[in-house]
Each structure stands twice: as structure tokens, then as C-alpha cells.
C-alpha positions in Angstrom: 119.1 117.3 92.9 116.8 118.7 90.0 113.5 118.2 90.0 113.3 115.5 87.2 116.0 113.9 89.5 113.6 114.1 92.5 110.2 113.4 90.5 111.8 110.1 89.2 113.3 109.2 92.4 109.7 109.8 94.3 107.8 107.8 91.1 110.0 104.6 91.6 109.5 104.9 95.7 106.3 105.2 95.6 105.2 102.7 92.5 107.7 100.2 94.6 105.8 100.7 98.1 102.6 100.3 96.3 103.3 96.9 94.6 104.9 96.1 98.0 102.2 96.6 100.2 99.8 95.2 97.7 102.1 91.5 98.0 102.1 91.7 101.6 98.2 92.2 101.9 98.1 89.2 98.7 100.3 87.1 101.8 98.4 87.8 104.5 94.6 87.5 103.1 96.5 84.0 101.3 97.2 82.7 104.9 94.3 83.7 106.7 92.4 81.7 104.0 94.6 78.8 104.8 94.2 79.2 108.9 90.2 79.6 108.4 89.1 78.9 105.3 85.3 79.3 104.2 82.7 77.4 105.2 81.5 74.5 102.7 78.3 75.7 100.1 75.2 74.2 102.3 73.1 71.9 99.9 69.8 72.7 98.7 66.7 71.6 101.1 65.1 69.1 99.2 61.4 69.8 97.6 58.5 69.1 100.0 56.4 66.4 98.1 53.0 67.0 97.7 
């Protein structure tokens, strides 16, 4: 195997495990925000009168 062969080979791999991983984490963080997701904004206290 040449080098070029090699340094193409590893380029793919590794590009391919990145984008990978990066659309499991996108599944997981998407589901966890399904199981629990955020709390509702709390509405502003209204103004004391004077």
C-alpha cells in the first residue's frame, strides 16, 4: 500500500467516524430533550404599584 493509498484510506476513516459520532451525539442530545425537556420561561413578576 503507498502512502497516498494509506493517506486517503485514513482521510475517509477518519472524516466518516467524525460525521458518525457527531449524528450519534445529534440522537442522543435529540432524545434526552424529548425524555426531559426544559423547563417553561417563568413570567415576569408583575410591577409593585405604588
Amino acid at each position: 500500500m503507498s502512502n497516498l493509498t494509506f493517506g486517503l484510506t485514513l482521510l475517509i476513516v477518519g472524516m466518516g467516524g467524525t460525521l458518525l459520532t457527531l449524528w450519534l451525539l445529534t440522537l442522543l442530545i435529540r432524545g434526552l430533550t424529548t425524555l426531559l425537556p426544559p423547563p417553561p420561561p417563568e413570567a415576569p413578576a408583575p410591577a409593585p404599584k405604588p
